[in-house]
Short mmCIF file of the C-alpha atoms (twelve columns), coordinates in Angstrom:
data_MODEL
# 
_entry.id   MODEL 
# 
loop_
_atom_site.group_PDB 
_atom_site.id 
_atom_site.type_symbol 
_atom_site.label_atom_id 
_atom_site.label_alt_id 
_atom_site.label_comp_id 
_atom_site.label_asym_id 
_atom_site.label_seq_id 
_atom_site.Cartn_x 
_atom_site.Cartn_y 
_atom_site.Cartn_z 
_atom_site.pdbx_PDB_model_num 
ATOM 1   C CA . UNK A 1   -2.187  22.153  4.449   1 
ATOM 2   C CA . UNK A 2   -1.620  19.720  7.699   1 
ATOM 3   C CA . UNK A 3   -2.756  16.269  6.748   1 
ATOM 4   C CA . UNK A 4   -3.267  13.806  8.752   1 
ATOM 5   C CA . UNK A 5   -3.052  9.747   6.767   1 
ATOM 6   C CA . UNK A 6   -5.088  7.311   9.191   1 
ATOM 7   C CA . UNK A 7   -4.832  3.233   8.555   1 
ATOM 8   C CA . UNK A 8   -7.002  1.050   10.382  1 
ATOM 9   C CA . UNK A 9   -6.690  -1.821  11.350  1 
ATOM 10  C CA . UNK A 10  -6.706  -4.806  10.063  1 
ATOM 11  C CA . UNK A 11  -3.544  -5.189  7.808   1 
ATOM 12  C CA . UNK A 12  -0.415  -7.247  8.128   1 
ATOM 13  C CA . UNK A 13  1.408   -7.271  11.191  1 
ATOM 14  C CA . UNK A 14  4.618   -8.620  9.891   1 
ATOM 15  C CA . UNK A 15  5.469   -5.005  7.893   1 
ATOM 16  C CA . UNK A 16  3.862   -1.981  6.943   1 
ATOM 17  C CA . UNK A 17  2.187   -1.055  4.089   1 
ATOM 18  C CA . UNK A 18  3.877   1.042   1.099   1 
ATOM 19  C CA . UNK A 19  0.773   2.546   -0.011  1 
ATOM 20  C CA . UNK A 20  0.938   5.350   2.843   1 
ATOM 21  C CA . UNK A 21  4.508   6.172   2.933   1 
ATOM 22  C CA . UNK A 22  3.925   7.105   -0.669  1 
ATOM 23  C CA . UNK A 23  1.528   9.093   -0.589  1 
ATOM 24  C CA . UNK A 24  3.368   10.963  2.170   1 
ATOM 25  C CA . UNK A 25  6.375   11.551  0.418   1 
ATOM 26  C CA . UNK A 26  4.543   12.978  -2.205  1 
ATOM 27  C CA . UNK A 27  2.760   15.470  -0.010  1 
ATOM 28  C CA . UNK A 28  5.819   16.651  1.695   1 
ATOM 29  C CA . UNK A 29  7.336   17.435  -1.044  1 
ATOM 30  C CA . UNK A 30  4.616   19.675  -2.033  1 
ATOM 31  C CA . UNK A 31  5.244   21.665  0.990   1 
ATOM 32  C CA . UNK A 32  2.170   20.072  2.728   1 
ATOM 33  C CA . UNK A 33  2.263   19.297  7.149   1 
ATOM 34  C CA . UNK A 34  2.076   15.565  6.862   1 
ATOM 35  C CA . UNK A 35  1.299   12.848  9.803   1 
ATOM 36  C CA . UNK A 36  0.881   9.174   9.114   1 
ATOM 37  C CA . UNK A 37  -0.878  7.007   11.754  1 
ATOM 38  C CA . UNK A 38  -0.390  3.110   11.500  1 
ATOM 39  C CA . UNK A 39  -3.296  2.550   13.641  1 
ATOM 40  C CA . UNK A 40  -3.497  -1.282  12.454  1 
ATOM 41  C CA . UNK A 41  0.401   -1.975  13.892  1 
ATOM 42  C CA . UNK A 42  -0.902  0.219   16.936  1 
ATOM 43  C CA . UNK A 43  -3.771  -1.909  17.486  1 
ATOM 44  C CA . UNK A 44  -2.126  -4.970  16.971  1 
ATOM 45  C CA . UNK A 45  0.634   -4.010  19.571  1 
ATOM 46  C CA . UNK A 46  -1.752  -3.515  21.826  1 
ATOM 47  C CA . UNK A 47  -4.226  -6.514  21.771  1 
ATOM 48  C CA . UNK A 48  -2.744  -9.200  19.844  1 
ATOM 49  C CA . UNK A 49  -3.270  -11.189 22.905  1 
ATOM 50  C CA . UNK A 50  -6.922  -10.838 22.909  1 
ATOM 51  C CA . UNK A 51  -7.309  -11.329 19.214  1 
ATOM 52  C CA . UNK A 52  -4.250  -11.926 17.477  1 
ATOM 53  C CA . UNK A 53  -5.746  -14.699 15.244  1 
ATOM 54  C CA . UNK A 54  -8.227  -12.211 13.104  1 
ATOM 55  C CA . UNK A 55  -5.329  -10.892 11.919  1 
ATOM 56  C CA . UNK A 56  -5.101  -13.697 9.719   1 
ATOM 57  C CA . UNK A 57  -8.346  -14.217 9.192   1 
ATOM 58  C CA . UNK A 58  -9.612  -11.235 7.289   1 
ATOM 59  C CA . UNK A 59  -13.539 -12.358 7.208   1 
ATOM 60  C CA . UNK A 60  -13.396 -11.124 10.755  1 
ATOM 61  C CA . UNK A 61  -13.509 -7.477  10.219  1 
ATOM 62  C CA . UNK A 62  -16.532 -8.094  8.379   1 
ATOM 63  C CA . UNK A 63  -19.972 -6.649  9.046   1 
ATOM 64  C CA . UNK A 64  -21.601 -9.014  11.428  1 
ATOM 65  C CA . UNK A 65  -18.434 -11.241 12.698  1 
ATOM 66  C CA . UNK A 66  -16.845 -8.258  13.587  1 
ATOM 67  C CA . UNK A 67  -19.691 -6.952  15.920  1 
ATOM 68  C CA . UNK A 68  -19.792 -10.441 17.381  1 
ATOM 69  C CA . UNK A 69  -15.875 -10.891 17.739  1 
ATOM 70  C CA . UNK A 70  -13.962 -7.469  17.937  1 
ATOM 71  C CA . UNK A 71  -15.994 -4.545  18.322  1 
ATOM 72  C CA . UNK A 72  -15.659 -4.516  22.283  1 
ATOM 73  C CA . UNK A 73  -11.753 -4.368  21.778  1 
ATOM 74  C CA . UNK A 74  -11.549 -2.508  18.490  1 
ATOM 75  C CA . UNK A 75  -14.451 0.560   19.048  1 
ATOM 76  C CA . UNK A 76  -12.743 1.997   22.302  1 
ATOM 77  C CA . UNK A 77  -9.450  1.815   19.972  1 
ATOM 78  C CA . UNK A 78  -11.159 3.854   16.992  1 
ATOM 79  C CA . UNK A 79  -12.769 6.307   19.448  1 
ATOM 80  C CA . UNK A 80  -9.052  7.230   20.707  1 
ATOM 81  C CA . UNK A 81  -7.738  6.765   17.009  1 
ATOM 82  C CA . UNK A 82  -10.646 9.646   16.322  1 
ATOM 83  C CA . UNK A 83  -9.709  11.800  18.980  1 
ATOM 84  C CA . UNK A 84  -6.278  11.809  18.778  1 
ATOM 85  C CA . UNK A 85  -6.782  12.896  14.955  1 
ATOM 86  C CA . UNK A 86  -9.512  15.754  15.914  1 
ATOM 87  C CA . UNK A 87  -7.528  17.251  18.784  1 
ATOM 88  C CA . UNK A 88  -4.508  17.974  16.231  1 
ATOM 89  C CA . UNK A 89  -6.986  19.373  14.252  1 
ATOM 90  C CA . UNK A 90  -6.185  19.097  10.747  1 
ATOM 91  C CA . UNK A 91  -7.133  20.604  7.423   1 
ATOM 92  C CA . UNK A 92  -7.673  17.334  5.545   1 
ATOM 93  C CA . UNK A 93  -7.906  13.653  6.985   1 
ATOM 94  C CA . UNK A 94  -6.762  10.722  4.414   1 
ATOM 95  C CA . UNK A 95  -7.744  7.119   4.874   1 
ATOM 96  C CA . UNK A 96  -5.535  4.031   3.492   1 
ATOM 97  C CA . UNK A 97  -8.479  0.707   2.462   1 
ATOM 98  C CA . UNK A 98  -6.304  -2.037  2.184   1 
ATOM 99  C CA . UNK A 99  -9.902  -4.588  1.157   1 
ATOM 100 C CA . UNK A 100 -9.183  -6.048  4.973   1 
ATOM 101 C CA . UNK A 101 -10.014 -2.879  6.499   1 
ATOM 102 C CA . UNK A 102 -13.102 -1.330  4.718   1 
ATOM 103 C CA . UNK A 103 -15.213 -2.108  7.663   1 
ATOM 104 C CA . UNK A 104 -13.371 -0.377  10.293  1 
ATOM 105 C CA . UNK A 105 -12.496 2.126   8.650   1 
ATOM 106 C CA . UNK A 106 -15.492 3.269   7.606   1 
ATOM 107 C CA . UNK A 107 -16.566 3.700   11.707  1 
ATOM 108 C CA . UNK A 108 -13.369 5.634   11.878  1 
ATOM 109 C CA . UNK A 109 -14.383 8.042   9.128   1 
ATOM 110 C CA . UNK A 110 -17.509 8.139   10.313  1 
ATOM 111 C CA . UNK A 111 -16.285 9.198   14.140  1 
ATOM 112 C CA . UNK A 112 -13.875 11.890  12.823  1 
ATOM 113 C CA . UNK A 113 -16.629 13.416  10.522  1 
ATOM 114 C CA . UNK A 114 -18.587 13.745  13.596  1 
ATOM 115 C CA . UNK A 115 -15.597 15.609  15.707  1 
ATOM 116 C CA . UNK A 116 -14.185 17.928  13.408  1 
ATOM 117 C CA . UNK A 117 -16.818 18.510  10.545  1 
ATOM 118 C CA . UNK A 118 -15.085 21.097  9.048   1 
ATOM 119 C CA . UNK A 119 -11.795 19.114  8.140   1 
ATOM 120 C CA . UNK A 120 -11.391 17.192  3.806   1 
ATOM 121 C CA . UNK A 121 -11.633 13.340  3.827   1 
ATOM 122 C CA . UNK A 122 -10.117 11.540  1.597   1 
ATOM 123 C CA . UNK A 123 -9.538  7.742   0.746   1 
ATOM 124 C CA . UNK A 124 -7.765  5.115   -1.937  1 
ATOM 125 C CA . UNK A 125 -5.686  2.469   -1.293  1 
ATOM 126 C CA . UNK A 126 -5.770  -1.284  -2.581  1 
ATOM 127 C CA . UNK A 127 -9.306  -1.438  -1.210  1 
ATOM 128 C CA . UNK A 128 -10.279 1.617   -2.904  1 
ATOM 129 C CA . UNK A 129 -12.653 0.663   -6.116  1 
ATOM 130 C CA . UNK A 130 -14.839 2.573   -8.225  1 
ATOM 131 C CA . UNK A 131 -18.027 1.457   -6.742  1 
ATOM 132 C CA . UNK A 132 -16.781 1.886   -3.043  1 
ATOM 133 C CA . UNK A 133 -15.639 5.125   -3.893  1 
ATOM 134 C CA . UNK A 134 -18.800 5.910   -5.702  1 
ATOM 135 C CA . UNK A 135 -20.732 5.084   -2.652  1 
ATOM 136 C CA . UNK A 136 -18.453 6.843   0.079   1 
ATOM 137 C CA . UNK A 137 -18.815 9.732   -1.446  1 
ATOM 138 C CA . UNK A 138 -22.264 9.455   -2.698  1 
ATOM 139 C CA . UNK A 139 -22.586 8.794   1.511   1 
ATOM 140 C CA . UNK A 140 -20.663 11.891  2.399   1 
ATOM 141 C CA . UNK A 141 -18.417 9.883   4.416   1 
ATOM 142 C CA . UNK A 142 -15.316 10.802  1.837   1 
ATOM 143 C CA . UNK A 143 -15.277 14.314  -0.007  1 
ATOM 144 C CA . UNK A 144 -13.072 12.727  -2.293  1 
ATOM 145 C CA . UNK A 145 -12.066 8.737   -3.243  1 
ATOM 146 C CA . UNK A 146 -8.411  8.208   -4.812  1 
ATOM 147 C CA . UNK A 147 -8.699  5.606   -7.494  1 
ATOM 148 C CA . UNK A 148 -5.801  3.860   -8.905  1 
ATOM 149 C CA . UNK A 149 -2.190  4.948   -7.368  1 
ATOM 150 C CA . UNK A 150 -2.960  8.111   -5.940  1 
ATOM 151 C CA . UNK A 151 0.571   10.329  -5.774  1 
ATOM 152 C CA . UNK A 152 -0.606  12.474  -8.372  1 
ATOM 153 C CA . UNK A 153 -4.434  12.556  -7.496  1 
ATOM 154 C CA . UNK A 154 -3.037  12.975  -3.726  1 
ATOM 155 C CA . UNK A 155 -1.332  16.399  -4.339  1 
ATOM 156 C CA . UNK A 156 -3.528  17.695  -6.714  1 
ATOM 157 C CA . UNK A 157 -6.379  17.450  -4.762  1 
ATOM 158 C CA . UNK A 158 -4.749  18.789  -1.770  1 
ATOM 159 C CA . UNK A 159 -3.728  21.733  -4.491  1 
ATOM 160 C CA . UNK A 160 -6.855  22.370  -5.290  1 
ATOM 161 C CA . UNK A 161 -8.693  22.033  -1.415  1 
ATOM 162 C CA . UNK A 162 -5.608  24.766  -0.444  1 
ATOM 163 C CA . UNK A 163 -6.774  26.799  -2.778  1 
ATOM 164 C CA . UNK A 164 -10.640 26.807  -2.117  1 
ATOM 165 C CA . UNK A 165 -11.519 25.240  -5.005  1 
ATOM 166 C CA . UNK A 166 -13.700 22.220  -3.426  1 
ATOM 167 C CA . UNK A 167 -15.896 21.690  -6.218  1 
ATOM 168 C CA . UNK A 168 -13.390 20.707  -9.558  1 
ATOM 169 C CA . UNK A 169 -13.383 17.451  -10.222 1 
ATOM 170 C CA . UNK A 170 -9.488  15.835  -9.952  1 
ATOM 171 C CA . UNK A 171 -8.317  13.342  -12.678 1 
ATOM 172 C CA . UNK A 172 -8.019  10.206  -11.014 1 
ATOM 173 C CA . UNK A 173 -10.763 10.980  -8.116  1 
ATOM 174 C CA . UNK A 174 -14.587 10.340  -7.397  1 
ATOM 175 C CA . UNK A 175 -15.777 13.810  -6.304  1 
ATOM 176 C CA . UNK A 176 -19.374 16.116  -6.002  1 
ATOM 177 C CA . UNK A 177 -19.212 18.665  -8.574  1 
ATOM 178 C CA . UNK A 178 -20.545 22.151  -8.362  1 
ATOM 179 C CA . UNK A 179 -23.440 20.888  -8.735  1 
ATOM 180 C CA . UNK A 180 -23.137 18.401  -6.235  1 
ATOM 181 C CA . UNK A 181 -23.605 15.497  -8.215  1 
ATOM 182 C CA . UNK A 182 -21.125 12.605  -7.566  1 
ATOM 183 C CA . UNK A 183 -18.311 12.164  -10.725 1 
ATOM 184 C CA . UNK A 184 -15.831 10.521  -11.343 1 
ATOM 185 C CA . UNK A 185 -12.926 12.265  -12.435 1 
ATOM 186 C CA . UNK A 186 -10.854 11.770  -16.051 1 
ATOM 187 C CA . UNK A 187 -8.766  9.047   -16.216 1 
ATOM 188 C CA . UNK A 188 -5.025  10.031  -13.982 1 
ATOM 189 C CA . UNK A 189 -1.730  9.106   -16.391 1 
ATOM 190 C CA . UNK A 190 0.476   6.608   -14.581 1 
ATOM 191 C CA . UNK A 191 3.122   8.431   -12.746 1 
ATOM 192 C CA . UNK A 192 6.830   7.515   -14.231 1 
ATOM 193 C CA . UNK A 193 8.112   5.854   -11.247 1 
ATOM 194 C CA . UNK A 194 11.452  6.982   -11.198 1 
ATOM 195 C CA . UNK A 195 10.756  10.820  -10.304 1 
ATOM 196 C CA . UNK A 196 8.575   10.013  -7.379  1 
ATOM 197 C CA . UNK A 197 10.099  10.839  -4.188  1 
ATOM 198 C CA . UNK A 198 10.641  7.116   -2.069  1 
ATOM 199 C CA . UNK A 199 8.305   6.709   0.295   1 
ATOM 200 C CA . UNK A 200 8.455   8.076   4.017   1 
ATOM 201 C CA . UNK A 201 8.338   5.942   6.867   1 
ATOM 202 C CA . UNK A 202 9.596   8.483   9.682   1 
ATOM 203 C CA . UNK A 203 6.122   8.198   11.331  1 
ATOM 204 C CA . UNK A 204 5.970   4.076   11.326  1 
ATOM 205 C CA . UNK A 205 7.152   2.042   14.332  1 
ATOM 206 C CA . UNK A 206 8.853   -0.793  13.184  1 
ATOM 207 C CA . UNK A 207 9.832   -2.041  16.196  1 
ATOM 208 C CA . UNK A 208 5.834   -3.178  16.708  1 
ATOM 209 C CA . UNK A 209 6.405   -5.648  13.736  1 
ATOM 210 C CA . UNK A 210 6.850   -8.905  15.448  1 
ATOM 211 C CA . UNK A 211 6.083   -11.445 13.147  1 
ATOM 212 C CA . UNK A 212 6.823   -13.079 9.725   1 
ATOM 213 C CA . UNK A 213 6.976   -16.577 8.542   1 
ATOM 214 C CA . UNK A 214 9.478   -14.769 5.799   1 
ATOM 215 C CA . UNK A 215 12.565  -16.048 6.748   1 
ATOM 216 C CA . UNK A 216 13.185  -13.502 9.687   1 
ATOM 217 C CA . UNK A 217 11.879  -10.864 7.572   1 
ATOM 218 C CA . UNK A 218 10.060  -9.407  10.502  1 
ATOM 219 C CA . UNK A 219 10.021  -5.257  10.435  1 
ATOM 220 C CA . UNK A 220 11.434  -5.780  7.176   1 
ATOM 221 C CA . UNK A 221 11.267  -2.173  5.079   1 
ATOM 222 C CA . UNK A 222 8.813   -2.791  1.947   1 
ATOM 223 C CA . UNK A 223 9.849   -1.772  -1.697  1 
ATOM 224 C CA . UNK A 224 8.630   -1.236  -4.985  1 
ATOM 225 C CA . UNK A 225 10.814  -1.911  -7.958  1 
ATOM 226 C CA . UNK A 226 7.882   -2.108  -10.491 1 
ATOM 227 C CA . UNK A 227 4.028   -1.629  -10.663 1 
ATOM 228 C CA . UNK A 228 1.827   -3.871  -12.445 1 
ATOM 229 C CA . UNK A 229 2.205   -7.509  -13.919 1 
ATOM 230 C CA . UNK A 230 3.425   -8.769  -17.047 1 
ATOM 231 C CA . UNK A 231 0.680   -11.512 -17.037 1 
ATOM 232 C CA . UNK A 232 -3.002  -11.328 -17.143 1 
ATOM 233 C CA . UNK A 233 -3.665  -14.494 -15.032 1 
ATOM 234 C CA . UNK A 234 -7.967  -14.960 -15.033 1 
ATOM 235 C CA . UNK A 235 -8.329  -14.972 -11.139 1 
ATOM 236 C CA . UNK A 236 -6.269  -11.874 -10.338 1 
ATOM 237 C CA . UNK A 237 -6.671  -8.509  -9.814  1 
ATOM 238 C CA . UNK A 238 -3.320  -6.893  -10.334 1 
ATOM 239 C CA . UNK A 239 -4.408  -5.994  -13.643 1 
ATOM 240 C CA . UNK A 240 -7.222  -4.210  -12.869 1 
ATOM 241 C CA . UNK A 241 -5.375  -2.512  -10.164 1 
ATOM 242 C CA . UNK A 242 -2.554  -1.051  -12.248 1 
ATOM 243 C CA . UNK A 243 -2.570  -0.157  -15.331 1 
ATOM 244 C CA . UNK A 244 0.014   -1.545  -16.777 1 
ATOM 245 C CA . UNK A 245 3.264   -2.786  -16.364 1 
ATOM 246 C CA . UNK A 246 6.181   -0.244  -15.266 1 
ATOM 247 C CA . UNK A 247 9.164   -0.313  -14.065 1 
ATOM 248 C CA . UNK A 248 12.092  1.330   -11.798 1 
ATOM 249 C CA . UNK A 249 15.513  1.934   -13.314 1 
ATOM 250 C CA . UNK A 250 17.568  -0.381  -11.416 1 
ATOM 251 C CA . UNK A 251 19.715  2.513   -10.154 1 
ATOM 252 C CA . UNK A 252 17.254  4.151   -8.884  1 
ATOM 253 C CA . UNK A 253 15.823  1.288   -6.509  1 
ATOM 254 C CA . UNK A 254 19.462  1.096   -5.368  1 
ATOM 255 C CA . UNK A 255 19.660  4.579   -4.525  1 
ATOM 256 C CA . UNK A 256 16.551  4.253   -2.311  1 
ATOM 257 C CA . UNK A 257 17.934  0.611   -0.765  1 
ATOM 258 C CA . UNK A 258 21.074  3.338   0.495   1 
ATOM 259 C CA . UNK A 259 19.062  6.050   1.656   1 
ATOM 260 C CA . UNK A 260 16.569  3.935   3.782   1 
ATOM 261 C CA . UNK A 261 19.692  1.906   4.661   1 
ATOM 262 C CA . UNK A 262 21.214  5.125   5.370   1 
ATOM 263 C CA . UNK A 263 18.019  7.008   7.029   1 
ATOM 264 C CA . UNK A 264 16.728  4.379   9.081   1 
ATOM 265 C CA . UNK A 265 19.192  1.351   9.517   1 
ATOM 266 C CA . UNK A 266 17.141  -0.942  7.180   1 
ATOM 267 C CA . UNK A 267 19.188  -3.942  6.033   1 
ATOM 268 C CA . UNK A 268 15.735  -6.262  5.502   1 
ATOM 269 C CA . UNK A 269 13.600  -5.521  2.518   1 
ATOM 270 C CA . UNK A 270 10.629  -7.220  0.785   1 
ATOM 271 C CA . UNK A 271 10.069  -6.436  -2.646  1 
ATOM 272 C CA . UNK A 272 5.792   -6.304  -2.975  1 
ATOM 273 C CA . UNK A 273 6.291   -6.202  -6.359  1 
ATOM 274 C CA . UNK A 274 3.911   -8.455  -8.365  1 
ATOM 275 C CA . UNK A 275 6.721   -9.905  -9.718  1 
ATOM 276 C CA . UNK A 276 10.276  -8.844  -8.928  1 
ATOM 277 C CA . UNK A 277 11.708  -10.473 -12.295 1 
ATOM 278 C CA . UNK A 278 9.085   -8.814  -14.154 1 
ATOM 279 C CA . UNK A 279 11.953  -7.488  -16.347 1 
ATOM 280 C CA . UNK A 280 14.513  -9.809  -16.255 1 
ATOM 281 C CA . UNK A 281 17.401  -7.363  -16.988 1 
ATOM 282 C CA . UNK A 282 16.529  -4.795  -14.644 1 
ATOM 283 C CA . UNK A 283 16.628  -7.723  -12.284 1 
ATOM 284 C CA . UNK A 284 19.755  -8.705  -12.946 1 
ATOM 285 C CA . UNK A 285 21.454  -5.009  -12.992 1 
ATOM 286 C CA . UNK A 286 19.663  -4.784  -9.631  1 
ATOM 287 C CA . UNK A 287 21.211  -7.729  -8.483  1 
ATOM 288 C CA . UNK A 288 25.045  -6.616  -9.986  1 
ATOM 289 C CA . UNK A 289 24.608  -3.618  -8.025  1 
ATOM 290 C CA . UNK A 290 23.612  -5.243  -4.855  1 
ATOM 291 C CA . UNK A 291 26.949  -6.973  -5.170  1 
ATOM 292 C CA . UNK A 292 28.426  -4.044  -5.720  1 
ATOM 293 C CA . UNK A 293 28.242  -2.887  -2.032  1 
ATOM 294 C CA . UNK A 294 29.220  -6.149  -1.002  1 
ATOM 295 C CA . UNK A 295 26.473  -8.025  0.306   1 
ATOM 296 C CA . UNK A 296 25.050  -5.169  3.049   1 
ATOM 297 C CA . UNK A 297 21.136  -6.195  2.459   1 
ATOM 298 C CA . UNK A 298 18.456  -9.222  2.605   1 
ATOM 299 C CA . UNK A 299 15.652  -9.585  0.252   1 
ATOM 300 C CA . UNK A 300 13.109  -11.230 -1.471  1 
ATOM 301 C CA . UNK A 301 9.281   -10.877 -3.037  1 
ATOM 302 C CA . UNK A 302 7.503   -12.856 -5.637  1 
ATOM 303 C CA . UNK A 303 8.669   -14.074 -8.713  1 
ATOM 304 C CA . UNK A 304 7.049   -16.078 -11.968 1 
ATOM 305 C CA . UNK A 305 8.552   -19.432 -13.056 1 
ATOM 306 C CA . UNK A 306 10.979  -18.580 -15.717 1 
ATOM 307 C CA . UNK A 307 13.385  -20.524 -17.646 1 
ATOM 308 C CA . UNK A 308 16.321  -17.564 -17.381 1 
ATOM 309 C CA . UNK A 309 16.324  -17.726 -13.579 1 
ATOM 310 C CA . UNK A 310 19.160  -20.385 -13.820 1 
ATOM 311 C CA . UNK A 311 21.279  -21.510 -11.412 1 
ATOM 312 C CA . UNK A 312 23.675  -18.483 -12.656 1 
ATOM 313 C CA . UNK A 313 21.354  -15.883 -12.075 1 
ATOM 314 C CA . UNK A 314 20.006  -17.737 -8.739  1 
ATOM 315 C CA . UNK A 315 24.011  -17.858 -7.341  1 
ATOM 316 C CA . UNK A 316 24.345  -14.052 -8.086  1 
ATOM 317 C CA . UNK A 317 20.926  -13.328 -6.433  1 
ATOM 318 C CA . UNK A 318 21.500  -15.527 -3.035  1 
ATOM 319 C CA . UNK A 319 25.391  -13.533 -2.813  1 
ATOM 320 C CA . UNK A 320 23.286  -10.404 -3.479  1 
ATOM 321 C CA . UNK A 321 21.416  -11.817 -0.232  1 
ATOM 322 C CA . UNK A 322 17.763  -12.479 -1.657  1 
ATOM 323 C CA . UNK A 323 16.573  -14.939 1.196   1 
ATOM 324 C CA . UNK A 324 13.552  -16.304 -0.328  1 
ATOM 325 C CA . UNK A 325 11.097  -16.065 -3.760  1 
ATOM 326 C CA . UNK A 326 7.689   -17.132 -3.522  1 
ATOM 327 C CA . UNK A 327 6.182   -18.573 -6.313  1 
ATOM 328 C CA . UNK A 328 2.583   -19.040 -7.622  1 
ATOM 329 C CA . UNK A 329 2.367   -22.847 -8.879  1 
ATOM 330 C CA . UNK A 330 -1.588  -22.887 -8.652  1 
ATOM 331 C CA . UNK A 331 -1.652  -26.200 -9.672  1 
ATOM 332 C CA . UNK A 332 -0.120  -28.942 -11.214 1 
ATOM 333 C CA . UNK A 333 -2.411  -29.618 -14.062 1 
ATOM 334 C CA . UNK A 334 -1.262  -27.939 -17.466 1 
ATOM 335 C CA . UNK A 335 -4.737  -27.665 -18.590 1 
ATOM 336 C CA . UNK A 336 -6.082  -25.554 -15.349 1 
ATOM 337 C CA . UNK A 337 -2.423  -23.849 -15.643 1 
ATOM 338 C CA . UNK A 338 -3.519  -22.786 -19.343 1 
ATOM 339 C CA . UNK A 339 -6.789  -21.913 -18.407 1 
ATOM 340 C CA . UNK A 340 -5.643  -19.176 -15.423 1 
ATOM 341 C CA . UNK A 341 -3.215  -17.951 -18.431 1 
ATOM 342 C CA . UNK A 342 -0.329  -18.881 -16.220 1 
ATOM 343 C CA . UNK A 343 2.068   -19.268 -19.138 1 
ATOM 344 C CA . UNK A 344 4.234   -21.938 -17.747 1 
ATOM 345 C CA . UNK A 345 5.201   -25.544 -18.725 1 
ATOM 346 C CA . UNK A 346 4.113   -27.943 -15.883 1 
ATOM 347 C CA . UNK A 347 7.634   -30.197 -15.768 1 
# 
């Protein structure tokens, strides 16, 4: 099938998302025509000048203050967006809701149903819940909603549309049945993260990524050494986004730091992990191995407040070049730590 994945703006503007370049990967390897369009780092290359600030303030692209504020600017964008999709005229069109970009995106769907009617929408993405998906498709703007990491759900579904077979119901997916009631799909199994394919970013310009208060981590290439969290704090939704905790082998996130390194000239990465010492020895194996090739890379994500990152551990990771961690301190009260579950002694 030729498949076209569409983001929206708004996202980040420092690097690109992870989500898409996943999904694409997967595809591909299924012997699928893929295209990714980063139509948020588009837009933002374009008119950052006229409205660079709502990039940062995501209440923008809201119903209402986004009428007011950016639909003169961002409309005429989606309306090209559209018709640059419709005139390559593809079997199935896939949309990445990062939460920020819900809004928009649904006036992009919208415009492309209208242009090439005949043409499978999908969606999922960070954004994507089971309510939203429930009502996209219930709306017949999506013929299908990816919940959960999508992969899997991605290339089955595309499987099953190559086929002909609109009307089955993929695991892992909100979809009309053949009776064209809206279900949801049974439950997907996580995917075991070290036999996906790393994720493709031949179609994303990096050199639009201009700016990141990361330590000159601008255009830096994301990664994912793990899925999940290994805590359950009370005002987050990692858990309900993942699963559960998983993890890479810490060989096989090196292999993919060479072959991007290799591919595209990366040497900046940021770990979007929840956590990057989620498991503290595959953090440390990662970090020997890093070594290993002698210092070629910079890094950093998030990390939790732990007693084993010791000076030791912190030595071998700033040789390994880790630039910066970033961690959540909430607050400085033990009892409000105890009550978010935070599981840390306040010092």
């Amino acid at each position: 099938m030729k498949i076209h994945l569409v983001m929206a703006p708004a996202w980040d503007n420092a690097f690109p998302s992870v989500g898409a370049p996943y999904i694409v990967a997967s595809l591909k390897a299924a012997g699928h025509d893929v295209r990714l369009l980063d139509g948020n780092i588009d837009a933002w290359s374009r008119f950052k000048g006229r409205i660079g600030l709502a990039w940062s303030r995501w209440e923008a692209w809201e119903p209402g203050l986004y009428e007011k504020h950016l639909a003169a600017v961002i409309d005429p964008y989606l309306e090209e967006l559209a018709t640059e999709v419709a005139n390559a005229r593809p079997d199935a069109v896939g949309f990445a809701l990062m939460g920020t970009n819900n809004y928009p995106t649904r006036l992009l769907v919208r415009r492309i149903r209208q242009l090439l009617p005949d043409a499978k929408t999908f969606g999922g993405g960070h954004g994507m819940t089971r309510e939203l998906g429930q009502q996209l498709v219930t709306e017949n703007l999506l013929d299908a909603a990816v919940l959960g990491e999508g992969e899997l759900t991605a290339t089955e579904l595309m499987d099953c549309w190559q086929r002909g077979d609109s009307t089955r119901v993929v695991a892992g997916t909100v979809q009309r049945d053949q009776d064209g009631e809206v279900r949801f799909g049974e439950p997907r199994l996580a995917a075991k993260l070290d036999e996906l394919p790393p994720p493709d970013f031949s179609d994303i310009p990096f050199e639009k990524f201009e700016y990141s208060s990361l330590y000159g981590m601008t255009g830096a290439f994301p990664i994912v050494a793990s899925r999940g969290c290994v805590l359950r704090c009370t005002f987050c939704s990692e858990h309900a986004m993942w699963a559960k905790y998983r993890f890479r082998s810490a060989e096989n996130v090196m292999q993919e730091l060479r072959d991007q390194t290799r591919r595209y000239g990366a040497s900046e990465f940021i770990f979007m992990d929840s956590l990057v010492n989620g498991n503290h020895r595959q953090l440390i194996e990662l970090t020997r191995l890093m070594n290993e090739d002698a210092g070629e890379y910079k890094w950093g994500g998030q990390a939790r407040l732990d007693k084993r990152l010791d000076d030791a551990v912190l030595r071998d990771m700033a040789k390994s070049g880790c630039q910066f961690l970033i961690f959540g301190f909430e607050s400085g009260s033990q009892r409000v730590v105890d009550a978010m579950d935070k599981h840390f002694q306040v010092p």
